[in-house]
SEZA-259768 format. One record per atom (N, C-alpha, C): z, y negated, x negated. Coordinates in steps of 0.2 Angstrom, whole numbers, plus 5000, padded with zeros to 4 digits. Last residue first. Layout:
N
ZYX ...
This chain:
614
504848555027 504848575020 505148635020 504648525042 504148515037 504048575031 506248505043 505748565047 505048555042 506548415033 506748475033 506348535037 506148315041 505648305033 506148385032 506548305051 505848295052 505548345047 507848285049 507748345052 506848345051 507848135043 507848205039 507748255041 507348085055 506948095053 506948135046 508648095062 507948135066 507548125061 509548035054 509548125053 508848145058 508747935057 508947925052 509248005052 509247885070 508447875067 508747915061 510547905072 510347965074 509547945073 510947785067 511047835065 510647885067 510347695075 510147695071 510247765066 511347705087 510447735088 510147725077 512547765093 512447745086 511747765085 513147795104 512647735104 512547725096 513347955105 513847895106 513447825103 512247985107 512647995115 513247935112 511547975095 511147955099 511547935106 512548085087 512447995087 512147965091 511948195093 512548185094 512848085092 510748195091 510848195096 511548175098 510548205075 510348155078 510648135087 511648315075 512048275072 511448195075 510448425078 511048385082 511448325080 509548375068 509448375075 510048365078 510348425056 510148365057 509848325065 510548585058 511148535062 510948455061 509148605058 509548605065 510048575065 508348625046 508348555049 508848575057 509248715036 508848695036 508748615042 510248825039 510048815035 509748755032 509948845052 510448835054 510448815046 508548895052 508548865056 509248825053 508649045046 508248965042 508248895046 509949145047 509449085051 509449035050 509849285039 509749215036 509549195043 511049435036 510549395040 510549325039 511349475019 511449465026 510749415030 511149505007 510949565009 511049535020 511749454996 512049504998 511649545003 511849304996 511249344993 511449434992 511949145003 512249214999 511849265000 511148974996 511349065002 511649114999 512048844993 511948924992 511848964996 512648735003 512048734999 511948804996 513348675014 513348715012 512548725009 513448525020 513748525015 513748605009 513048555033 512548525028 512948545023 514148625041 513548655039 512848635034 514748505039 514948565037 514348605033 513848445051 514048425042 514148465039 514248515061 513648495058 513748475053 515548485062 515448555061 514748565057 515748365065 516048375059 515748455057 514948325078 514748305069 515048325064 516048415085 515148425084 515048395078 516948285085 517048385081 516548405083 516448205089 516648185085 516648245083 515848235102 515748225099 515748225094 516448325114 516748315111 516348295102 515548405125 515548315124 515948305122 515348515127 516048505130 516148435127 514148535117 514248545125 514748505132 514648505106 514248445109 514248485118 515548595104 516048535107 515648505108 514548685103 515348715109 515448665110 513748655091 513548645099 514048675104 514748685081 514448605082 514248605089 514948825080 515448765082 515248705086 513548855078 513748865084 514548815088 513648785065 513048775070 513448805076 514448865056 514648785059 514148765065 513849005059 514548975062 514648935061 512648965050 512648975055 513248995060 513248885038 512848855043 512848895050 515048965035 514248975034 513848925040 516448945027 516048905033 515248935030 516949075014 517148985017 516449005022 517649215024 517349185021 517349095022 518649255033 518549305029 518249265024 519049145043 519449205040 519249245035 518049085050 518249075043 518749105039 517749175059 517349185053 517549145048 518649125070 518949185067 518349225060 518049005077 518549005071 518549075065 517349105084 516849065079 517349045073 518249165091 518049215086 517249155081 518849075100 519249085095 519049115089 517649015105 517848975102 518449005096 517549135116 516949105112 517149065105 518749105122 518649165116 518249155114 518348995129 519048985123 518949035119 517149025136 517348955130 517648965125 516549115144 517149095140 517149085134 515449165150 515849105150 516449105150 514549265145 515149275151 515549225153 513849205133 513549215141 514049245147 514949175125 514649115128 514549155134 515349315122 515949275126 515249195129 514249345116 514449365119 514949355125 514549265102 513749255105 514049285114 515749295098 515749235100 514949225103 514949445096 515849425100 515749355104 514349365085 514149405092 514549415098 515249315072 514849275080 514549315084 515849435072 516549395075 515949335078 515049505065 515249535071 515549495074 514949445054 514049445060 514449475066 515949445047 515749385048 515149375055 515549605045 516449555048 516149495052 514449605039 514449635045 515249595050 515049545028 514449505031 514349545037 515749625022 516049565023 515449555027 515849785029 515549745024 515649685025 517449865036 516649865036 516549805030 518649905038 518249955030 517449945032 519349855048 519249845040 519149885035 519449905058 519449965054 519649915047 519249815068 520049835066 520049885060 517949775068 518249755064 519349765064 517549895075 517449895070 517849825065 518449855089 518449935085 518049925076 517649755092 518449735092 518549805086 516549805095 516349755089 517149755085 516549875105 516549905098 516549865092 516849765115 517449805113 517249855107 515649695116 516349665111 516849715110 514849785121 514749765113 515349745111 515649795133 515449855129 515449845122 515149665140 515949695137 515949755133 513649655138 514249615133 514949625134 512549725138 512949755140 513549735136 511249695135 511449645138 512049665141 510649745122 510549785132 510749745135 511149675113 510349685114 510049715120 512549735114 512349665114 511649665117 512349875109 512649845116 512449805118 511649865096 511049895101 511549865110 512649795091 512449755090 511749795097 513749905093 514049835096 513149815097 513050015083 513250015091 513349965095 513249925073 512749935075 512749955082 514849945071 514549865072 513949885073 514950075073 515350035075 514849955077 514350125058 514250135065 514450095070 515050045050 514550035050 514450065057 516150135052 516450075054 515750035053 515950295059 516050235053 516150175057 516250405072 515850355070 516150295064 516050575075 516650525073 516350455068 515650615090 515450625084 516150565083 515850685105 516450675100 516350665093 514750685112 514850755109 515550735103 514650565117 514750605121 515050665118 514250485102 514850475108 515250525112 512850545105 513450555097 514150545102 512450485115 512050555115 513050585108 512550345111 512950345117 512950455118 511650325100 512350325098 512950345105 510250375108 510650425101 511350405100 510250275117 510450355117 510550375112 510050175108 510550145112 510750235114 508950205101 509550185097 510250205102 507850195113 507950255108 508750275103 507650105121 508150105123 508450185115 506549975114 506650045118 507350055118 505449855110 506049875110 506149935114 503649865109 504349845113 504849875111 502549855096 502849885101 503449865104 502749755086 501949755092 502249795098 503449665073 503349715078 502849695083 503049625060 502749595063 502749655068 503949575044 504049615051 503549595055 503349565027 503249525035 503349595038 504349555012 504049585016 504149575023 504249444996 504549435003 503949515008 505049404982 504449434986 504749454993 505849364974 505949324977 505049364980 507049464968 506449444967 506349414973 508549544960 508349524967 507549474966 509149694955 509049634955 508749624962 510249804950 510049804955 510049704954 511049954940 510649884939 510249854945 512050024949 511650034947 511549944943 511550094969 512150074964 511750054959 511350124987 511150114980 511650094976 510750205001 511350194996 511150174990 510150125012 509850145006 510550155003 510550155031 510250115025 510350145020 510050155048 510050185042 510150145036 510050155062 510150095055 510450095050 510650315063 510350265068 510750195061 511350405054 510850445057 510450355063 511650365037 511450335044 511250375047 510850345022 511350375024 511250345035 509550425009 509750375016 510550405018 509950394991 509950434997 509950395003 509250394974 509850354979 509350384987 508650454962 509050514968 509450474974 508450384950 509150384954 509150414959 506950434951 507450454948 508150464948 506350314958 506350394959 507050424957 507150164960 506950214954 507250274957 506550074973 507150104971 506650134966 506449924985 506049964978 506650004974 507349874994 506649864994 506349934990 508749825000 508549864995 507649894994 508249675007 508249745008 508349755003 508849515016 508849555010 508749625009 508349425029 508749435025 508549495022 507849295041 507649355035 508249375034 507149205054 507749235053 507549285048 505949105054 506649085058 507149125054 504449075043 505149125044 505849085048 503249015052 503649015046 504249055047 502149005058 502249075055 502849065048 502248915070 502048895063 501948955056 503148945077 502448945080 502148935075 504149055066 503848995070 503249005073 504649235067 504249175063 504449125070 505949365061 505649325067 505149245062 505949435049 506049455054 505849425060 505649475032 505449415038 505549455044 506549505017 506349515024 506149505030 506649475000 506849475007 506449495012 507349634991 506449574993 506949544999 508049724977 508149664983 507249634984 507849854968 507449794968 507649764975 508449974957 508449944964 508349854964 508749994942 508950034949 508550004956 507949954926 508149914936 508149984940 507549924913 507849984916 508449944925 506149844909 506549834911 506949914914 504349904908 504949884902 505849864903 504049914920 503849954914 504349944910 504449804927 504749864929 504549924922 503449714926 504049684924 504749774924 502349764933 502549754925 503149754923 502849764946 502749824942 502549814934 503249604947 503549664947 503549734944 501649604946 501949544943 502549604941 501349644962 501049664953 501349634947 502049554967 502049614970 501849644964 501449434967 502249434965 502449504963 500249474973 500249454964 501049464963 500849494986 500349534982 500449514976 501049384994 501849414990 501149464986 499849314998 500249264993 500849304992 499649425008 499049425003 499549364997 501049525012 500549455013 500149445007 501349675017 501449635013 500849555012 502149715034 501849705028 501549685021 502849835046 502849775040 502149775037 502549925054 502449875056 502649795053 503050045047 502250025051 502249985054 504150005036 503850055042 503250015044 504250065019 504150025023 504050035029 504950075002 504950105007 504650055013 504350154986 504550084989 504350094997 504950224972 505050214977 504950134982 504450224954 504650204959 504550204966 503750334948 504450304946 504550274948 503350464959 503050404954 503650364951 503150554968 503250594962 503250514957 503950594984 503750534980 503750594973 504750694994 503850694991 503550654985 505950644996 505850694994 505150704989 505650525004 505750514996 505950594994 505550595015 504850575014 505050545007 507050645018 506150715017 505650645014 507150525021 507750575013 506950645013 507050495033 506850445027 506850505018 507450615042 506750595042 506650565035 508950585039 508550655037 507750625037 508950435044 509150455035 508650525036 508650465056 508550415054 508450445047 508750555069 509150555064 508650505057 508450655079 508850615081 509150575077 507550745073 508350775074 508750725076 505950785074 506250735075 507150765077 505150885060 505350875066 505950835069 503850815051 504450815051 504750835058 502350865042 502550845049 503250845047 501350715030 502050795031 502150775040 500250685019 500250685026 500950735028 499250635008 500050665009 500350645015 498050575009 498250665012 498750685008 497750425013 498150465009 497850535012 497050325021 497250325019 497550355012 496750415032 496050365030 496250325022 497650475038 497250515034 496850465031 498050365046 498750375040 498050425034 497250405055 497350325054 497650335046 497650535060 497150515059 496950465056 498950495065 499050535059 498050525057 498950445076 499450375069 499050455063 498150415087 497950415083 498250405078 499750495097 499150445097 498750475090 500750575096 500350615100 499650575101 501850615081 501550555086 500850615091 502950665075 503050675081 502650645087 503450585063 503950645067 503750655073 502750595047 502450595053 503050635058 502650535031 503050595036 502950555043 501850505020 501750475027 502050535031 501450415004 501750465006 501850465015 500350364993 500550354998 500950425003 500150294974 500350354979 500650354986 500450174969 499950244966 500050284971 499950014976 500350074973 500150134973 499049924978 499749894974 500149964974 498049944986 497949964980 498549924976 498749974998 498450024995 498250034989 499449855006 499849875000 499249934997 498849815018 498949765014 499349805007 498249945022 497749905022 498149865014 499550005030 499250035023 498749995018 499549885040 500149895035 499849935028 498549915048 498749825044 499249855039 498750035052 498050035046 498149975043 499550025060 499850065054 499350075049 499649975073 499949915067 499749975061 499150085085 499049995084 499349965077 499750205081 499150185079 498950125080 501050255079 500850185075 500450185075 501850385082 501550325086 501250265087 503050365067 502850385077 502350355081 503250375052 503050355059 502950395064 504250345036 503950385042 503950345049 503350305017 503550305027 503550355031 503350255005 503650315008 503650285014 502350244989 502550224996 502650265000 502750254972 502650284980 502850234985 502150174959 502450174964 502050224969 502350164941 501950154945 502350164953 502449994931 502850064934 502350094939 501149964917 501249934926 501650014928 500249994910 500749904906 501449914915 499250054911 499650094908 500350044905 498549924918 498749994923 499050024920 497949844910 498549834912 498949894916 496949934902 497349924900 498149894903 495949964914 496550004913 497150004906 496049804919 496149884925 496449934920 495849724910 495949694918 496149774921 495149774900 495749734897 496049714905 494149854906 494649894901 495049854900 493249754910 493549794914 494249834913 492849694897 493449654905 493749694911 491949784891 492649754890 493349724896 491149774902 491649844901 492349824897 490549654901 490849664908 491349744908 490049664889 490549604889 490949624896 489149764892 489549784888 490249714887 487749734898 488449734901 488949754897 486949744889 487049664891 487649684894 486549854888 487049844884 487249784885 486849914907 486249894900 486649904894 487550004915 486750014916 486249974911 488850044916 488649984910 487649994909 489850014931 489250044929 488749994921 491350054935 490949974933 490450024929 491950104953 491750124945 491350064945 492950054967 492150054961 492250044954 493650104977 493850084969 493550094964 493450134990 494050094987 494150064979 492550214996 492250144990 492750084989 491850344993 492450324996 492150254991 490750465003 490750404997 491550384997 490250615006 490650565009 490650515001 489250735015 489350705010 489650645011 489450915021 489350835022 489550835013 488551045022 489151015018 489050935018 487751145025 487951105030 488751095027 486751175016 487251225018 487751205021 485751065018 485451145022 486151185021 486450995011 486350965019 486151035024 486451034998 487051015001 487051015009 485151024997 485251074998 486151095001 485150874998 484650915003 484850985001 485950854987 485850824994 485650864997 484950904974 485750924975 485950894984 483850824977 483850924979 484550914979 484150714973 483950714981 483850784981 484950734958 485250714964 485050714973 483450734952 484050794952 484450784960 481950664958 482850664956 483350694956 481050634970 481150634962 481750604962 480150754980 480850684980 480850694973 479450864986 479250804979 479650754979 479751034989 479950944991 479650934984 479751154985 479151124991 479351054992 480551194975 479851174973 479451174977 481851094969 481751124975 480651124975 482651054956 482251044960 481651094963 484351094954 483651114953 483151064959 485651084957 485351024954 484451034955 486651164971 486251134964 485851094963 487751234981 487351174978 487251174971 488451374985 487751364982 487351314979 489651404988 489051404992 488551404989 490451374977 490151454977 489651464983 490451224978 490051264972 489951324973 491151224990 490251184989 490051244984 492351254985 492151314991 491251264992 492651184976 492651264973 492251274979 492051024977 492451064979 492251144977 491750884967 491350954970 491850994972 491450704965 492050764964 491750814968 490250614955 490450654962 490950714960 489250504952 490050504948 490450554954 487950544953 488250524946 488950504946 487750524971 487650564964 488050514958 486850524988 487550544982 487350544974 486650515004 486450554998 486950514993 487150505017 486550535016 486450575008 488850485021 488050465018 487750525017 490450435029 489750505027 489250465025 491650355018 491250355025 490850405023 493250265016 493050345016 492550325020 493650095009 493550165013 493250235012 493549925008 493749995006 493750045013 491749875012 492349875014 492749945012 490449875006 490849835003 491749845006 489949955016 490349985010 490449945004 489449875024 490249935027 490449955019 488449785019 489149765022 489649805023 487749895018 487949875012 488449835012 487149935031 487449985025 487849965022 486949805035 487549835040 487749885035 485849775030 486249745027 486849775031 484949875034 485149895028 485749855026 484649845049 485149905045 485249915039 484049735046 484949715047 485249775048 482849765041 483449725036 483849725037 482249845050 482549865043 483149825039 482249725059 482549795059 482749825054 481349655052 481749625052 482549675053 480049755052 480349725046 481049695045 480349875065 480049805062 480549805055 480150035067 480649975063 480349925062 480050185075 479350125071 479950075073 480450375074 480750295077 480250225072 480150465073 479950455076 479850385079 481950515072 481050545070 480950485076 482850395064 482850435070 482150445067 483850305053 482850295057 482850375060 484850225042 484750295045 483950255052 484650155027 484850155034 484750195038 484050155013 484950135016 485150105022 483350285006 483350245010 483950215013 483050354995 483350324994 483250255000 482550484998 482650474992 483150414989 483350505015 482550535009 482750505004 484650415020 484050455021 483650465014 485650325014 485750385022 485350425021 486950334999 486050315002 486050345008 487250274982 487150314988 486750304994 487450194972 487050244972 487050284977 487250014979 487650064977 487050144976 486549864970 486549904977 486749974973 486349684967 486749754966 486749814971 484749604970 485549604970 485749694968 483949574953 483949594960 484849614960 483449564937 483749494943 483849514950 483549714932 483849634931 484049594937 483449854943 483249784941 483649724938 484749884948 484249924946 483749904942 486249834948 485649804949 485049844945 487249924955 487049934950 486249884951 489150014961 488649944961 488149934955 489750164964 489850104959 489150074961 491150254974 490550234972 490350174968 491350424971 491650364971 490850304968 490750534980 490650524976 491050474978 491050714988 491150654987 491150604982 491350884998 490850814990 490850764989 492150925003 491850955001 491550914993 493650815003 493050825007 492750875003 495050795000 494950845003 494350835006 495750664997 495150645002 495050715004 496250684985 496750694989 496250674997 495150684976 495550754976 495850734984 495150534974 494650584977 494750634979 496250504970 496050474976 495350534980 496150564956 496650584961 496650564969 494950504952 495150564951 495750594957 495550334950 494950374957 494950434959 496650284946 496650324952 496050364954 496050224936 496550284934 496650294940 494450154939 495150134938 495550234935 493050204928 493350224934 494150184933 491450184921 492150154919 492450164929 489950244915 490250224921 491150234918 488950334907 488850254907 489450214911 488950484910 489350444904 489250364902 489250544926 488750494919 489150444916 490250664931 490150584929 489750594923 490850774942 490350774937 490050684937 492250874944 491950814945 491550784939 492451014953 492150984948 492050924948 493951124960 493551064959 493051054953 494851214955 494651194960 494151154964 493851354944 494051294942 493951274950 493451484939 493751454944 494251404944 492451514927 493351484925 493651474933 491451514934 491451574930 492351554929 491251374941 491351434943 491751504940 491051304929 491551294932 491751334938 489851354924 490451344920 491151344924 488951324934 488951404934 489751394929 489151184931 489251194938 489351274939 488451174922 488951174922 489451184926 487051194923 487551264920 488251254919 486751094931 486751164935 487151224930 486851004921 487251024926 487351084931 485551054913 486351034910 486851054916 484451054923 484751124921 485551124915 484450924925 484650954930 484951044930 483950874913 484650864916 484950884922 482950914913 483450934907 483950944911 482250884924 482250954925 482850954920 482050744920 482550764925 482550844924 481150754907 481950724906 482350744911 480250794915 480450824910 481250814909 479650664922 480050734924 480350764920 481050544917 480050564915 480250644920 481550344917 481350434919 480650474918 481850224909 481250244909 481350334909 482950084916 482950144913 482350194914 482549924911 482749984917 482750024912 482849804904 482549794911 482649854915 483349814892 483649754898 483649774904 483049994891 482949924891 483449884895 482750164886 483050114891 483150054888 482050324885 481950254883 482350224888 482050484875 482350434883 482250354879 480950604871 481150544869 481350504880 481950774871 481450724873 481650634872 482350894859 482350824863 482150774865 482451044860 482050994858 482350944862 484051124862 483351104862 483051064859 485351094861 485051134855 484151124856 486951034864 486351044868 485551074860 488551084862 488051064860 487151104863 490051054873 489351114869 488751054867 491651034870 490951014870 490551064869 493151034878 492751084876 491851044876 494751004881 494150974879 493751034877 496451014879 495851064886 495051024886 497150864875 497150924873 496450954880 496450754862 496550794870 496650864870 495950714850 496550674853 496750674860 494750794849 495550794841 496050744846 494050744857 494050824858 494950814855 493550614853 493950634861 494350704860 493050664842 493650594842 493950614849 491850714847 492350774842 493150714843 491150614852 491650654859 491950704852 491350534843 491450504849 491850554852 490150594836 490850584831 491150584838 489150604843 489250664843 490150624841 488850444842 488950474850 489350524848 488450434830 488950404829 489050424837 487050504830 487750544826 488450504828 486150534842 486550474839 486850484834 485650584852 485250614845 485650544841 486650734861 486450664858 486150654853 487150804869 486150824870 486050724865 488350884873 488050854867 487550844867 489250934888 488650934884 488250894880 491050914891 490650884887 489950924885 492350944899 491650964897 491250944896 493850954902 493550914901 492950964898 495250974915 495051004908 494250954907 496850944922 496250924921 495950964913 497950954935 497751004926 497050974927 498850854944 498150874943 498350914935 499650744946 499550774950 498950834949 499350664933 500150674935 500050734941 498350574928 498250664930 498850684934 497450444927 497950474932 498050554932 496450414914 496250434921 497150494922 496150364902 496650324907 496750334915 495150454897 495750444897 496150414899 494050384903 494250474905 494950444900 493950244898 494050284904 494250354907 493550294885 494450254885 494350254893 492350344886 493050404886 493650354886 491950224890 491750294896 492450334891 491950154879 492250134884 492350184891 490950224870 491750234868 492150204874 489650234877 490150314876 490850274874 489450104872 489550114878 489850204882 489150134860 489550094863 489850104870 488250244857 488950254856 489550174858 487050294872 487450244866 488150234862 487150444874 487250384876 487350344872 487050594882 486550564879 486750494878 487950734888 488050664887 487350644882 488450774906 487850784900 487850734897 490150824909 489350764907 489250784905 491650854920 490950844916 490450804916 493350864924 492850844922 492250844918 494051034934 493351024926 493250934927 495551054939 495051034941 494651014931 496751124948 496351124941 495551104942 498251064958 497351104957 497251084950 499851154954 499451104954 498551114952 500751244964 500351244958 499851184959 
């Protein structure tokens, strides 16, 4: 059952600035959530009253009360907003009745916003899914005209922004570089405890039947609804947390109404323009890489999903800072089961899959958001990215190739694999030029290598993709007659993929080098052009069998070759940008250089130059 959560306000506000505050309650995410909505009238505007009846006729579970007492005069300017007691006790008996509202209807949650503040379309569910008692999202507010912006929340007494032990005497300077250490962390996205809170805060059922309220507390003289609701928060020992991934725009004057518009034409008008997306992983173990990875994608997708199989480090504490779709999975040996539960959870229209130790880089992010529009309106099954595998000392990519990257929920496409696994997809299926960085931290393990030799033992009956994966974990042990004899088995099947053929018959041939032999070396490089025409990376290897064996002339031919191929193929195979690019110039320079052709080999050295470069 999905929670039921009350948003409220006490509303008093200009009706311009009301109309942007409800085109933000309406853009607000509910997919996961019943939302209902409560509205107290205390306006003396008529054109504010129209506003929220206008919200009320075009929502459904809206409910205004009309505020009936006298009403006191509220003043605000350029320069601030002019509080009186009077005005706070109103306000605080507004919300304390809402607060009894949202009790008496047992309602999960309350989240209680001032009707001045514009939220992206996550916050609401970002907050829910943090599972704190109290928690407010936070917004930036120059309180003053001309002074810097400073958030609504706060460690100490009314409004102090840095914690001070009893007792504790603070030079001036002291103070500064706690306060500026407050303001520095919460410029950083994240979940953190504070002291004090208010104006845009989600309330947990189990705060609200403890007891928090608004009232002011008749031994303290703190002024402001918000420092009793704290302080009595704090006496029934309910922390208070901020989260400050996704600041509310605060329209604290009317001078800022140019800055509401831009927020409404840049956040939530493109957000309803934009497919949305799950991210699905599953991890073990990932507490050194797995905050870089959530980091670089959190706000490029709606939803973070994190099947956990098993870790005993910090990955799941790490993964919580993040999301609280968090699932345990029991480890079966089995790659697909794992993947297939964690797109089980996805609720978004697209799927987008990664493990903890990729990334997305700050120059593929727009490509990245670009995409999710382009997805709104296109009917795409399945989106290709490339793949970054190995870099230069340069960070430039050596060796990529092509993943089913972004799938449509909906297609139900499944993992298949129980070891190197892959996406079955069918379908409308393009390819974008967004690229996702491997950047492994942990070592290689023998994990693969038991599971397939574990299968073996018990008589499983392995594909012909199996087969080649097998060979390729054999190979990577350095256990080269093994490899080549499953590699021999997978290509007798012929029912493997052309590009698995082609990668099988050079590892053979990778494999025959380190045992030295030449000739078989030599047969299975030929035996790639069997299937397909001459790819760079099998004329590259040609090229260097006869520069070895100082057969000059057929080195240059091989090298060539592999210049004269201009299309990558785009299926999905392994790319080495090397053999692509500036390598066989390099040889074909060395190779000129042995037979005395010195000008020649000037002249591919300095194409190889202008190619490594570019």
């Amino acid at each position: 059952m999905k929670p039921h959560i009350l948003i409220a306000s006490p509303v008093r506000q200009n009706p311009y600035i009301l109309a942007y505050f409800l085109t933000s309650l309406q853009s607000l995410n509910q997919d996961e959530l019943v939302v209902d909505f409560l509205f107290i009238d205390d306006n003396d505007d008529k054109q504010s009253t129209e506003l929220l009846a206008s919200f009320q006729s075009e929502n459904e579970r809206v409910k205004i009360i009309k505020y009936d007492q006298q009403n006191d005069i509220y003043m605000k300017d350029e320069k601030t907003h002019y509080w009186t007691d009077s005005l706070i006790e109103k306000v605080a008996k507004m919300k304390d009745a809402i607060i009894e509202h949202a009790i008496q209807f047992q309602y999960d949650g309350l989240f209680l916003i001032d009707s001045d503040l514009m939220l992206y379309p996550n916050t609401l569910q970002n907050l829910w899914h943090e599972q704190k008692d109290i928690i407010s999202n936070i917004f930036w507010t120059k309180w003053q005209k001309d002074v810097e912006a400073l958030p609504q929340v706060w460690m100490m007494d009314e409004y102090t922004l840095y914690e001070i032990k009893n007792g504790e005497k603070l030079e001036p300077i002291e103070i500064a570089n706690r306060t500026a250490a407050f303001i520095t962390k919460l410029k950083v996205p994240g979940v953190y405890e504070v002291g004090g809170l208010g104006a845009c805060t989600l309330i947990s059922r189990k705060a609200l039947l403890k007891g928090v309220r608004f009232k002011q507390m008749n031994n303290l003289s703190f002024w402001g609804e918000d420092r009793h609701f704290c302080i009595r928060a704090a006496a029934l020992d309910l922390q208070l947390f901020v989260d400050t991934r996704l600041p509310a725009f605060h329209i604290y004057r009317e001078s800022e109404l140019l800055g509401a518009q831009k927020f409404k034409n840049e956040i939530l008008t493109e957000k309803k323009d934009k497919a949305t997306v799950s991210l699905c992983m599953i991890v073990k173990n990932e507490e050194q890489v797995l905050a870089h990875c959530l980091s670089s994608v959190q706000e490029l997708v709606d939803e973070i999903i994190i099947v956990d199989t098993g870790s005993s480090d910090r990955t799941k504490e790490i993964a919580g800072q993040f999301t609280n779709h968090i699932y345990d999975f029991a480890w079966e040996d089995d790659f697909s089961k794992a993947r297939n539960y964690s797109f089980s959870k996805a609720t978004k229209d697209y799927i987008l899959w990664l493990d903890a130790d990729d990334i997305l880089q700050e120059s593929e992010r727009q490509r990245f958001l670009s995409l999710t529009k382009e997805l709104s309106f296109k009917e795409v099954d399945s989106v290709m990215m490339d793949y970054h595998l190995a870099f230069d000392q340069n960070g430039e990519p050596t060796y990529s190739l092509k993943r089913n990257r972004l799938v449509k929920r909906s297609c139900n496409f499944t993992w298949v694999g129980a070891v190197h696994e892959y996406l079955a997809v069918h379908g409308n299926i393009i390819q974008r030029n967004i690229a996702i960085t491997h950047r492994k931290e942990k070592p290689y393990t023998d994990r693969n290598i038991k599971i397939y030799k574990q299968r073996e033992a018990l008589g499983k009956e392995f594909s012909a993709r199996d087969l080649f994966y097998y060979g390729n974990e054999l190979k990577d042990h350095a256990m080269y007659e093994e490899a080549i004899e499953k590699y021999k088995q997978f290509l007798l099947t012929k029912q493997g993929w052309i590009e698995d053929e082609i990668a099988a018959c050079l590892h053979i041939a990778d494999c025959y080098e380190v045992l030295h032999a030449p000739d078989k070396q030599l047969q299975f490089l030929f035996k790639t052009l069997a299937y397909y025409m001459p790819r760079p990376e099998g004329c590259c290897r040609l090229g260097a069998r006869f520069l070895v064996d100082e057969q000059y002339e057929q080195a240059i031919y091989w090298y060539e070759q592999a210049i004269n191929v201009k299309n990558q193929p785009k299926q999905g195979n392994l790319i080495d940008h090397a053999a692509w690019t500036w390598l066989p110039y390099v040889q074909l320079a060395i190779c000129y250089e042995r037979l005395g052709h010195n000008q020649k080999a000037k002249e591919y050295h300095e194409l190889a130059t202008h190619y490594r470069a570019t």
